[in-house]
Each structure stands twice: as C-alpha cells, then as structure tokens.
N, C-alpha and C positions, 0 to 999 in steps of 0.2 A: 504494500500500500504506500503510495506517495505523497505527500500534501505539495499544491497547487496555488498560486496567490490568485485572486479575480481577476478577470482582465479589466483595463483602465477604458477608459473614455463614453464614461456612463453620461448619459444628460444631467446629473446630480455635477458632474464632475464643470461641463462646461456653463453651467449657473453658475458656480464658484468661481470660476473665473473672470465672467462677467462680473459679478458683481465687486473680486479684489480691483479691475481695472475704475470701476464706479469710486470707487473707497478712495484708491489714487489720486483719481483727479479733486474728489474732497480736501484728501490731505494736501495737494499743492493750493488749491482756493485759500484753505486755512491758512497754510503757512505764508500766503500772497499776506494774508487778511491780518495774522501778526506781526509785519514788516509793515504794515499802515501803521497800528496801533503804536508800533515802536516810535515809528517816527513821528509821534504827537498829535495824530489824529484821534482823540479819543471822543466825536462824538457818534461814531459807530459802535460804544462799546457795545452798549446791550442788544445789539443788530448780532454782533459777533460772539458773545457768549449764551446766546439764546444758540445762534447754528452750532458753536462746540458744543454745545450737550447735545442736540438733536447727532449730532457727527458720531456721538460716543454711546448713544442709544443705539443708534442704527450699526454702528461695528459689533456691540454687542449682540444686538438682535441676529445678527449676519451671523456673527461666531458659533450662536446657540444655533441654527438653522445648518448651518457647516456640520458643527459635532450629531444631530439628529439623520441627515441626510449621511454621514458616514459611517451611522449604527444602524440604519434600514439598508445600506448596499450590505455591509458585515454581513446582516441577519440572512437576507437573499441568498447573499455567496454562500452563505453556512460555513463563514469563520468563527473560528472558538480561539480563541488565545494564538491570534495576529497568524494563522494559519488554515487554510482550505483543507477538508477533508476530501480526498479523490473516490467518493463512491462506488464509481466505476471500476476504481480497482479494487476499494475494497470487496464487491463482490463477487470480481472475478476471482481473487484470493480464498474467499470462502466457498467458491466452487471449485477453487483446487484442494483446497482443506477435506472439502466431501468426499470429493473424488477419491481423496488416499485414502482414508477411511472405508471407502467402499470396498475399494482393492483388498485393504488389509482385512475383510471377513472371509 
C-alpha cells in the first residue's frame, strides 16, 4: 500500500489566489494611504483607519475561508495526518493477502 498526496489545482485553490492578488493591491493602497498620513495629511485619518480595520477583517475573514476550504479538499482527498491513503492498493493488497490464504488450505 502507498500513500499518494491530492492532486493541486482545485477551484478552492484558484479562489485563493485570486483573492491573495485582491489583498495585495489593498496592502499597497494602504501603504500609499500611510505615506499620506506620514507626510501630515491627517484629515483623512478616520477615512483610513475605518479601511484598516475593514483590511484586517477581511484578511481575517479570507484566512478562516482558506483554513475551511483546505479541510473540505483534506476530507475529499481522504487525508488523515498530511497523507492520502491509496485505496486502490490497498485493496489490491488485501486481495493478495486472500489469495495466499486461499492457496495455503
């Protein structure tokens, strides 16, 4: 019997990536949006500490969404501790197991 990893390039997998490239261009908007503030603009503060918590909710949200979407592929694939069980051989295995067994009566 052999364990097998899932193969990649699930639709779970390119939502996550969409959504890191989305995150991206947040964090550059932000960090645009901290180099304003730096430089003594401060009557956009509450413009921009209103969008950093929304930013920080929504990475979070994203995070939990990530970690759920790669315990339903897991469950699918029918990994148990970061390993595919190969069915296919296991069975074939316990049909040769039989098989000796049969021989040997």
């Amino acid at each position: 019997m052999t364990a097998e990893l899932p193969p990649g390039g699930s639709r779970a997998d390119e939502l996550l990536r969409a959504a890191r490239v989305h995150y991206a261009e947040i964090s550059a908007a932000l960090r645009d949006g901290l180099s304003t503030l730096k430089d003594g603009d401060e009557k956009h503060l509450s413009t921009f500490s209103q969008a950093v918590n929304a930013y920080w909710k929504a990475i979070q949200s994203s995070y939990e969404r990530e970690v759920d979407l790669e315990k339903r592929e897991r469950e699918r694939a029918g990994i148990a501790r970061a390993y595919a069980v190969d069915l296919d051989a296991a069975r074939a295995e316990i049909g040769r197991r039989l098989a000796c067994l049969k021989e040997r009566r």
